[in-house]
C-alpha positions, 0 to 999 in steps of 0.5 A: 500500500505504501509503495501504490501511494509513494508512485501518486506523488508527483503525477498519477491521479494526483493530475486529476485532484490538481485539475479539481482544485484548478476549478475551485479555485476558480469557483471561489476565489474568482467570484470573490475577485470579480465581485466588483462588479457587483459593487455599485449595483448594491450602492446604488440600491441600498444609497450606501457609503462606499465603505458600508458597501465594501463590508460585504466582500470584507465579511467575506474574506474575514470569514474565508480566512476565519474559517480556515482553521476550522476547515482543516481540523474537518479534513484531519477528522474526515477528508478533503472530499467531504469538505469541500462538497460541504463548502460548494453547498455553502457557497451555492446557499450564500449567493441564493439567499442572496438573491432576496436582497432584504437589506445592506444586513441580510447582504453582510449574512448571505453573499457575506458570511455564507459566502466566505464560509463556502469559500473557505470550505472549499479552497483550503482542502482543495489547495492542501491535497495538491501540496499533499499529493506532490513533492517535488513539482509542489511549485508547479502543481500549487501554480497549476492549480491556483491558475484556475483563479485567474481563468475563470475570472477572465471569462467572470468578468464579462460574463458576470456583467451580462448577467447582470445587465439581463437579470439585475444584480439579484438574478445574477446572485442566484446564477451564479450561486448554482454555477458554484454547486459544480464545486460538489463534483470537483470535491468528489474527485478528490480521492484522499491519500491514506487517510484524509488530510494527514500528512503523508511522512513517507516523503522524502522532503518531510521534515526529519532530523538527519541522521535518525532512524525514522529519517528517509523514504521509509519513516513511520509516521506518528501515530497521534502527533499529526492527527490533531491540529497543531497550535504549537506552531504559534510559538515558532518565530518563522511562522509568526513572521510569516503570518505577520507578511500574510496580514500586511499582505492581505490588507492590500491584496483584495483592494485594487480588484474591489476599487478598480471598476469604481476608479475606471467609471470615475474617469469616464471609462464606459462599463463594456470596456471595465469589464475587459479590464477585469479580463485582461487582469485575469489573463495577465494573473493566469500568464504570472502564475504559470510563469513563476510556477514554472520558474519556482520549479527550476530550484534555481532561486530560493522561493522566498527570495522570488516571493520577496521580489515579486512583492517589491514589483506589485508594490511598484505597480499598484503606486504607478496606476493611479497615474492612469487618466485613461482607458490604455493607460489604466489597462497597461498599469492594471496588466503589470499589477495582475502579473506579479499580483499572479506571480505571488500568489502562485508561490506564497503556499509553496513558501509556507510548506518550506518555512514549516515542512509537510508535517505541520502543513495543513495546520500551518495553513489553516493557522495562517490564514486564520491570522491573515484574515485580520488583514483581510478584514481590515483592509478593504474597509480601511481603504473605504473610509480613506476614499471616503476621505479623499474623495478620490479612489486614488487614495485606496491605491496608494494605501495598498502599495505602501502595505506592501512595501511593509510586508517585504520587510518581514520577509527579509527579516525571516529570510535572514532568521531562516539563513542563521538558523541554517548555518547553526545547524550545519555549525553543530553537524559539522564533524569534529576535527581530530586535535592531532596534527599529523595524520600519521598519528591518528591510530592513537586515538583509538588507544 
């Protein structure tokens, strides 16, 4: 039986499951990043604030990282599987309720918290079994799979813009709502390995100290240590400065995608031509993920130097776009930002798997995305009120490229804390050199 699920690693069936996550990926975290579109429609009903109308997809993300926690304690105790069709029934229920449309509330409790509940049930477990079922081409399946984003928010952004024009906003909720039930089915694909979401400690990369017996191909795997969630990574300084990178990240990750389409009518842009804008990001997205996934597994960088980078260059980005002041300038800007924004996500995962190794993985991620939804939460209504402020959508723009100018600097000081943790334990390893100056008197310590 070891030997069967040893040959999955790295191709097999573990092609279908990334193929699966592909079309979660982008059955809830392309709705999310579309759902701008949806933006001004539910102002406009409700005459809200932009910052009372921002708690919407606020609520959502909170909750998609509130939840994450809670999802891979489901797949330690059950499966991958039957998480993620829990979470494509959520999704579905939070956009039909949707649909009723009672007030600005009802909205925050169905295409908010349901929403964000559904997501988080379905992407955490989707995204957790690929890094499972791969090993070496870890990058590239994580990259493969989190494309799914990117491709279906390139055909979301038009289409969701017909729908709306043909059905209204609320009819466009409950389509989409039953578009989201196809997640049920990419669930069911998802064959567990062994048992559930535990790690498999039969890899070569799991993180063992070298020279012990259970180290290699062959280790038993504990049979209690992993099958509950482990709260003691808190108490590592690599996760908690990663973790702090995940909160500054996520304050500026979900504003330009919600502010982008407001901005693009502010200077005239006519509504057919925002939507190609949400297209080209998502094309620009899809283009950066594959490019660094297939870069990443090159081994030539280290992926934290490249995650460094990338964070440094959508930084750049997002402060130069506001310069936009027309359609081609707006469109040029918004395809550097989706690029490297593509280029971060397709990586950021396979950096945390490094920083904590596979033992701990599915409870590194859902503790991560636990403390990250603090920034999630925080960030798009943050930026609200700073445009509320300015009275210019600019504004929100320039908050987020100075987050995450912030964010870099706690790579590099765990970059730096990863590094003198190596040369410490290469330091104790190092074997002891004889005291004996000659090696012709080297049978005299055996005496």
């Amino acid at each position: 039986m070891l030997g069967k699920e040893s040959n999955s690693l790295d191709g097999g069936y573990g092609w279908v499951v990334v193929v699966s996550a592909f079309v979660v990926m982008g059955l809830t975290a392309a709705v999310l990043k579309t759902f701008g579109l949806f933006f001004v429609e539910i102002q406009q009903h409700f005459d809200e604030l932009a910052s009372m109308t921002s708690w919407i997809t606020s609520i959502t993300i909170a909750i998609f990282h509130l939840g994450a926690p809670v999802a891979s304690s489901l797949c330690v105790k059950y499966t991958h599987r039957a998480v993620v069709i829990t979470g494509g029934i959520l999704a579905f229920s939070g956009m039909a309720l949707g649909f009723l449309g009672l007030d600005m509330v009802w909205m925050y409790a169905t295409t908010g918290f349901l929403q964000g509940l559904g997501i988080s049930f379905s992407w955490i477990p989707a995204i957790s079994i690929v890094s499972h079922y791969f090993s070496k081409k870890r990058a590239l399946a994580n990259a493969i799979a989190s494309a799914g984003e990117c491709a279906f928010a390139f055909t979301f952004g038009p289409f969701f813009q017909w729908l709306i024009g043909q059905y209204g906003w609320k009819g466009a909720l409950l389509i989409i709502g039953g578009i989201q039930l196809n997640i049920c089915v990419c669930g069911a694909l998802m064959r567990p390995l062994r048992s559930g979401c535990l790690p498999d400690m039969s890899r070569p990369d799991a993180e063992t100290p070298r020279g012990t017996p259970a180290s290699g191909r062959h280790q038993v795997r504990p049979s209690v240590a992993h099958k509950t969630f482990n709260w003691m990574l808190l108490r590592r300084l690599e996760f908690v400065l990663y973790a702090i990178f995940g909160i500054l990240a996520a304050m500026s990750f979900f504003v330009p995608p919600l502010f982008l389409v407001p901005f693009s009518y502010s200077l005239g842009i006519d509504e057919s031509w925002t939507a190609s804008l949400l297209s080209i990001l998502a094309l620009v997205d899809f283009a950066g993920r594959l490019l660094c996934g297939w870069y990443a597994n090159l081994h030539l960088t280290r992926t934290i130097h490249l995650l460094a980078m990338t964070i440094a260059l959508i930084s750049t980005s997002l402060m130069l776009l506001p310069l936009a002041n027309n359609y081609l300038s707006l469109a040029i800007f918004t395809g550097f930002y989706g690029f490297f924004f593509g280029t971060t996500v397709a990586i950021h995962i396979t950096v945390l798997a490094d920083v904590v190794g596979m033992t701990d993985f599915d409870s590194a991620l859902g503790l991560f995305m636990l403390i990250r939804s603090a920034g999630g939460f925080l960030g798009p209504p943050l930026a609200g009120v700073i445009v509320d402020m300015a009275g210019d959508y600019r504004a929100g723009f320039y908050m987020a490229g100075a987050t995450l100018i912030l964010s870099a600097v706690f790579l590099v000081i765990l970059d730096q804390f990863q590094q003198r943790q190596e040369k410490e334990k290469q330091t104790i390893t190092k074997p002891e050199k004889s005291m004996l100056p000659y090696p012709s008197l080297h049978f005299l310590k055996l005496q």
